[in-house]
C-alpha positions as CSV (number, residue, x, y, z in Angstrom):
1,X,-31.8,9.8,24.8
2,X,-31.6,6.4,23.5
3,X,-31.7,8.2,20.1
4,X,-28.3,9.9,20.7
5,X,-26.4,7.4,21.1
6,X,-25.9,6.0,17.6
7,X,-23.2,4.5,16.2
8,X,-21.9,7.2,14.1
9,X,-21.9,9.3,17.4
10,X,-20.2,7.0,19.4
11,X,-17.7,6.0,17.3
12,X,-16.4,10.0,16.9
13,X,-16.7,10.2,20.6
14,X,-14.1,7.1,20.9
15,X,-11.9,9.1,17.9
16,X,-12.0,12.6,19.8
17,X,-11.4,11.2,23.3
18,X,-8.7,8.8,22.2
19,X,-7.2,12.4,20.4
20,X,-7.1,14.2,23.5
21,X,-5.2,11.6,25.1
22,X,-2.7,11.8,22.3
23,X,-2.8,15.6,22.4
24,X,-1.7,15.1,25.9
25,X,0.8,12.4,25.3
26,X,2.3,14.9,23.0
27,X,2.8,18.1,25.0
28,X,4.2,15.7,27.4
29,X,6.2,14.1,25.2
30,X,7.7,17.5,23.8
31,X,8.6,18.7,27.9
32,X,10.7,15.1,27.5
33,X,12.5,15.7,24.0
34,X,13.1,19.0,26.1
35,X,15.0,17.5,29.0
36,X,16.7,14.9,26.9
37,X,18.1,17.6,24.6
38,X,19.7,19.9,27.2
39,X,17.6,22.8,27.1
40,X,16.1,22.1,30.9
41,X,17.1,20.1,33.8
42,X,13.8,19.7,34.9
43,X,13.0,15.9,33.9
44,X,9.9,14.7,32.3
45,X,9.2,10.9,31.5
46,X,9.2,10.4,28.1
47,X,4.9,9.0,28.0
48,X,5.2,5.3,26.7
49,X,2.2,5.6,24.5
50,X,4.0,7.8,21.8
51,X,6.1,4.6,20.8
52,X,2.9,4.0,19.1
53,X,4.0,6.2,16.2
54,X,6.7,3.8,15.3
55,X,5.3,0.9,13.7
56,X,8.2,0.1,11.4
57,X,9.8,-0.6,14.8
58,X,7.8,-2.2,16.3
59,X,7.2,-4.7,13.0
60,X,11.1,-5.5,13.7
61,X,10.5,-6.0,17.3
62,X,7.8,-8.2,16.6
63,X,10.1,-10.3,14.5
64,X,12.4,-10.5,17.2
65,X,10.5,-11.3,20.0
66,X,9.0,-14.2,17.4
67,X,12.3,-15.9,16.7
68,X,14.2,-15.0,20.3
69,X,11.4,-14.7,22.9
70,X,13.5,-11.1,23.9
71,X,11.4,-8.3,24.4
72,X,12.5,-4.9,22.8
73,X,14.0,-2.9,25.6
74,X,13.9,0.0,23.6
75,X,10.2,1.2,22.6
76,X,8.6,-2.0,24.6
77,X,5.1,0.2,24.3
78,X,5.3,0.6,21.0
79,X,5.8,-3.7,20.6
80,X,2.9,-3.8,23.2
81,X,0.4,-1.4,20.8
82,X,1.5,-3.5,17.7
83,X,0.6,-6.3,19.0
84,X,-2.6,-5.4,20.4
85,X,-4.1,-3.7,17.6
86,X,-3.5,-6.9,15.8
87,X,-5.0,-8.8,18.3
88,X,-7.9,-6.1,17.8
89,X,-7.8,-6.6,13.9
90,X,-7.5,-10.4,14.6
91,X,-11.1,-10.1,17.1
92,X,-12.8,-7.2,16.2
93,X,-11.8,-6.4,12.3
94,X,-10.0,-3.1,12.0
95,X,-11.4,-1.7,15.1
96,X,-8.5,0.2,15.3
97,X,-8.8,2.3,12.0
98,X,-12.2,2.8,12.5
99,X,-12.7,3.3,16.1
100,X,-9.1,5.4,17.7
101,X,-6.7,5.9,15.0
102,X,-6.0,10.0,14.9
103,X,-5.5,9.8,11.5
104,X,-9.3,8.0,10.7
105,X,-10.6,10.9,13.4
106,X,-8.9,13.2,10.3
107,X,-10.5,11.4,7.6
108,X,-14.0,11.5,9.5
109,X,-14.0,14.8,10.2
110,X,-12.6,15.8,6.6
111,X,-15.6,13.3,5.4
112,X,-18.3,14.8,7.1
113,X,-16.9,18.4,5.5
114,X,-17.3,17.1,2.3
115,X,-20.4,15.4,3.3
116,X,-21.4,19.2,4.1
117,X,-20.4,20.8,1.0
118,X,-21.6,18.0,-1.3
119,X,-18.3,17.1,-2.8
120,X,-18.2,13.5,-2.2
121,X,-17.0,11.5,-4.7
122,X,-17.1,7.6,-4.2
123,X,-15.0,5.7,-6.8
124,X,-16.8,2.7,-8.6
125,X,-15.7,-1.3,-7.9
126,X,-12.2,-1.0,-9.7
127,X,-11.6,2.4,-9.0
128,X,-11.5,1.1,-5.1
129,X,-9.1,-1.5,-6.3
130,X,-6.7,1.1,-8.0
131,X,-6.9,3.3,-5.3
132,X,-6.2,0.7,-2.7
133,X,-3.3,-0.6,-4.5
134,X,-0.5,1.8,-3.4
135,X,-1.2,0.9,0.0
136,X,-0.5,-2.9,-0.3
137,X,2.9,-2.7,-2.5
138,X,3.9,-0.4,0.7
139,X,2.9,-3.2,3.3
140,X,4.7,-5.8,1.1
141,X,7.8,-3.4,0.3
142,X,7.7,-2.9,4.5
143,X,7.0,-6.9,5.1
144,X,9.7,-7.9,2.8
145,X,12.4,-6.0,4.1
146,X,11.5,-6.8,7.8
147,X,11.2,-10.8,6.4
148,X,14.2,-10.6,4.6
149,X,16.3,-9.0,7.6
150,X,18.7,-11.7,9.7
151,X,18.3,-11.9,13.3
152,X,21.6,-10.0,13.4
153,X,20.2,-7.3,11.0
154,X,17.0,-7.2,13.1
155,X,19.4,-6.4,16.6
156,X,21.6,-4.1,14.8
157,X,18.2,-1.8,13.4
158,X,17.2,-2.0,16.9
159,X,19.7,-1.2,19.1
160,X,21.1,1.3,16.6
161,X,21.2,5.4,17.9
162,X,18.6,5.8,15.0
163,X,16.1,3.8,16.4
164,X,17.0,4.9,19.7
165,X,15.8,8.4,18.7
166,X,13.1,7.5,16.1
167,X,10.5,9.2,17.8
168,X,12.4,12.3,18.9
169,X,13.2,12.7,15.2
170,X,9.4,12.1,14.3
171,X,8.1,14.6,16.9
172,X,10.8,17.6,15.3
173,X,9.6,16.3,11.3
174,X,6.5,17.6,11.7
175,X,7.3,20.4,14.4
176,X,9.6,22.1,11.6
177,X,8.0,20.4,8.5
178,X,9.4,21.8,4.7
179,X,6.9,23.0,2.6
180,X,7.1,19.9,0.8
181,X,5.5,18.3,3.7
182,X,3.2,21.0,4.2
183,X,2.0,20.6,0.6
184,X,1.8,17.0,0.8
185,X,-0.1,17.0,3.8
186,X,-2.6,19.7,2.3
187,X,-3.0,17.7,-0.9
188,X,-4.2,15.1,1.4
189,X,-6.7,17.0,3.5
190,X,-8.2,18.1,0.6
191,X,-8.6,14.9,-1.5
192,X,-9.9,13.5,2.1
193,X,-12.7,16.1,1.7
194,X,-13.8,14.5,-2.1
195,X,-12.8,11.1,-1.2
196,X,-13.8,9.6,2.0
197,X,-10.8,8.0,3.8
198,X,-8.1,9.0,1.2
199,X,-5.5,8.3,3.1
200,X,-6.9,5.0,4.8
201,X,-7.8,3.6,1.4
202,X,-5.1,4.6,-0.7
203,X,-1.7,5.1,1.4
204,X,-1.9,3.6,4.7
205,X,0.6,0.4,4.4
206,X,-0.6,-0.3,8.9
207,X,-3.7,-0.5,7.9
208,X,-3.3,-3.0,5.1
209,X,-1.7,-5.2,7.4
210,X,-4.4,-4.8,9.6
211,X,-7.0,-5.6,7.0
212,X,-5.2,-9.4,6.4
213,X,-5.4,-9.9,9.9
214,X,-9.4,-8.9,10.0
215,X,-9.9,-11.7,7.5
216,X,-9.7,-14.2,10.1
217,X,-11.7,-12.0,13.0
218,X,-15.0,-14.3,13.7
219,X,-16.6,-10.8,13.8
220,X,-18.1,-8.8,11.0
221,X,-21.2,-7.0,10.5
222,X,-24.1,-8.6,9.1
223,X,-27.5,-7.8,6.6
224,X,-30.9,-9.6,7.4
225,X,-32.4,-9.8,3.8
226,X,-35.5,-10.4,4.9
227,X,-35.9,-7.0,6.8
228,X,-33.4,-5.3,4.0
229,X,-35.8,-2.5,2.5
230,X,-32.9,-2.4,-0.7
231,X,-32.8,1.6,0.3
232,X,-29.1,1.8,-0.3
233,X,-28.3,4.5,3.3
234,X,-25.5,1.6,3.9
235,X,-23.5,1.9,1.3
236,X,-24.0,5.1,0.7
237,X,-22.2,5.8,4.3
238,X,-19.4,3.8,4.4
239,X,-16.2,6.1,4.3
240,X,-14.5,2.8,2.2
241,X,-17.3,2.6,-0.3
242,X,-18.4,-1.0,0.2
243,X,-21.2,-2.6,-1.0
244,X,-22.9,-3.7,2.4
245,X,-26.5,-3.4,1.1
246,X,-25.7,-6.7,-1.1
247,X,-24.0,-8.5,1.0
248,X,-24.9,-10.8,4.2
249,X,-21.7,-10.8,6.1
250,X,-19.0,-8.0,5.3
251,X,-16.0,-9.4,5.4
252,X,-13.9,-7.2,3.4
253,X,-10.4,-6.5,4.3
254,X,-11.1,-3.0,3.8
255,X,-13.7,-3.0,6.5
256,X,-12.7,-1.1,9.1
257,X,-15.3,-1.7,11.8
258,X,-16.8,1.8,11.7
259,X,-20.5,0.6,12.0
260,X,-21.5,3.7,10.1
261,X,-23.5,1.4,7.7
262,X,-25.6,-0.1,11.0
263,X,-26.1,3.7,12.1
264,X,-27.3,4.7,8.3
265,X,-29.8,1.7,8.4
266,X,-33.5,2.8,8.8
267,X,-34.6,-0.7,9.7
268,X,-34.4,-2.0,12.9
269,X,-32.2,-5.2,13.3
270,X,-31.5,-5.4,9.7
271,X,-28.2,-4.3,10.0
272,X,-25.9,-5.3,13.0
273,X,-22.8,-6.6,14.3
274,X,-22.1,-10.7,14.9
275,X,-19.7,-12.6,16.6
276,X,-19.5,-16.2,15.4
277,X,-23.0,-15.7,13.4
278,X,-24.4,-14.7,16.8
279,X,-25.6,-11.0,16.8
280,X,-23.7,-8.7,19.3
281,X,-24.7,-5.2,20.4
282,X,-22.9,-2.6,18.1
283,X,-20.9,-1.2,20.7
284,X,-19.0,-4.4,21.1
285,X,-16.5,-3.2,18.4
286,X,-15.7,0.2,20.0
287,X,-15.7,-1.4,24.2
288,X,-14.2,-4.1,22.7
289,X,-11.6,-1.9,21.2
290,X,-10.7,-0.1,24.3
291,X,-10.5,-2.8,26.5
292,X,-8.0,-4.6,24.6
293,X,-5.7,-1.3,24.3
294,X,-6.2,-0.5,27.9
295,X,-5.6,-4.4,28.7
296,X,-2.5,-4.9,27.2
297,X,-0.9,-1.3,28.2
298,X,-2.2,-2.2,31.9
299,X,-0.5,-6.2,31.6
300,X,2.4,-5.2,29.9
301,X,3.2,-2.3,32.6
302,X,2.5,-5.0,35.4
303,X,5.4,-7.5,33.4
304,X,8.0,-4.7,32.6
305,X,7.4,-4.2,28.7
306,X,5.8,-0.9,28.8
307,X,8.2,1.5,30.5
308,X,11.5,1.4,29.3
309,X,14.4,0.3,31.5
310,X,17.1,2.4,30.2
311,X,18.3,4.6,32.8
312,X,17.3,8.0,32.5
313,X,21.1,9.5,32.3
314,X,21.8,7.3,29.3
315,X,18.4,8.5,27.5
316,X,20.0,12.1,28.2
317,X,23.3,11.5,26.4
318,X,22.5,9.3,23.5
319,X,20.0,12.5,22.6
320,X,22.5,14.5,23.1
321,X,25.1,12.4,21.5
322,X,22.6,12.2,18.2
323,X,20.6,15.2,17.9
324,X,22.3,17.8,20.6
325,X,23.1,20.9,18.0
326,X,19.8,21.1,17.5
327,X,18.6,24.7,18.3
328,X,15.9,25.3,21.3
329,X,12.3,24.9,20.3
């Protein structure tokens, strides 16, 4: 039994659980867009935890609340999940990426395909430096507006009807998706199946932003040398290609806190997680994870910044104000 339950296992079990929940959140969230649109009178909460999806929001929000001490009134979830997965990244490295973001379930699963088919291709020290680069002139083309934005600008982006709808307008993107998106998002699943973690090493501009933050988390995971057998399994599993069997403390920003490495290790104790120098049990990253998500959703709810306090009739009519020709779905 004690066998079983390996990193590598629990860390998809966290990913597919934390899925579901979004699956849910979705069909819940689509009975809402529903309502909100006119095509039923029978009312369904819009679910907080889809504010997640708007990041670029939130980042504004963030700024906001920094400078005013306001909390946004319009996605306050989505401000709330922003700022705990820093506080994760800040902690606990990407724990995030590597523990509950759908897309890195994606990339995992698309890995392990590949994995299957023996396809996997894992670029050398400066290919991973090319390949990350896209990623980072995103997060500083995304910091640099949201830096360079007034206080006034910042209130206008958020109170204006775009923002108001963002996620309504996310959810029918990818309900009715062009075949350009289609073919961009194929193109994607299939380099994830070559290269482990495409999208997370090459494209994702969050988790870039994540990975400054992880620079300063106090936890990381760590090689004995003494008990290191030089056998290479590390390496060779981690999705971002980093070169844990050479180092004693992993503290790359493109870490994210997957633990495969520790669950590749043949040697016991060689390989773990510590917090502070201080080895911790691996499953600190993915408990630790969850806990801080399911803290902050739980004190934010009990303070008034999870549910939004725009009244229900005004939801209605800015949708319909907005996006109300829209056909039935």
């Amino acid at each position: 039994m004690r066998n079983m339950f390996t990193p590598s296992r629990l860390r998809l079990a966290t990913q597919a659980g934390f899925a579901l929940f979004l699956a849910w959140t979705c069909v819940r969230f689509v009975a809402h867009v529903r309502w909100a649109l006119g095509h039923t009178d029978l009312w369904t909460p819009k679910p907080p935890a889809v504010e997640g999806f708007l990041p670029i929001s939130a980042l504004m929000a963030a700024k906001r609340l920094l400078f005013t001490g306001s909390y946004d009134p319009v996605h306050p979830a989505g401000l709330t999940i922003f700022l705990a997965i820093i506080a994760m990244s800040l902690l606990l490295r990407k724990a995030f990426c590597g523990q509950l973001c759908p897309a890195g379930f994606i990339s995992n699963l698309l890995e392990r395909l590949g994995r299957k088919l023996g396809v996997i291709w894992q670029p050398g020290r400066i290919g991973r430096r090319i390949l990350a680069a896209p990623k980072y002139l995103l997060m500083a083309g995304f910091l640099y507006v949201a830096l360079s934005m007034s206080g006034e600008d910042i209130e206008a982006f958020l109170r204006a009807p775009f923002n108001f709808v963002a996620d309504t307008r996310m959810l029918l993107f990818f309900q009715h998706p062009s075949a350009l998106t289609l073919g961009v998002l194929g193109v994607l699943a299939l380099a994830s199946v070559v290269i482990p973690a495409f999208w997370c090493r090459a494209l994702c501009p969050y988790g870039a932003l994540l990975g400054l933050f992880s620079w300063l988390s106090p936890a990381a995971v760590t090689r004995d040398a003494d008990a290191c057998v030089s056998c290479g399994r590390c390496a060779k599993a981690c999705p971002m290609a980093l070169p844990v069997d050479s180092s004693l403390r992993m503290s790359s920003p493109e870490c994210q806190g997957c633990v495969e490495c520790v669950s590749a290790c043949p040697v016991k104790g060689c390989l773990g997680v510590s917090v502070l120098g201080k080895r911790t049990p691996w499953w600190a990253i993915a408990a630790g994870s969850l806990v801080i998500l399911i803290g902050a959703s739980a004190v934010a709810d009990s303070l008034g910044y999870w549910q939004s306090p725009i009244p229900a009739p005004m939801v209605r009519r800015m949708h319909m104000l907005m996006m109300g020709q829209l056909p039935d779905f």
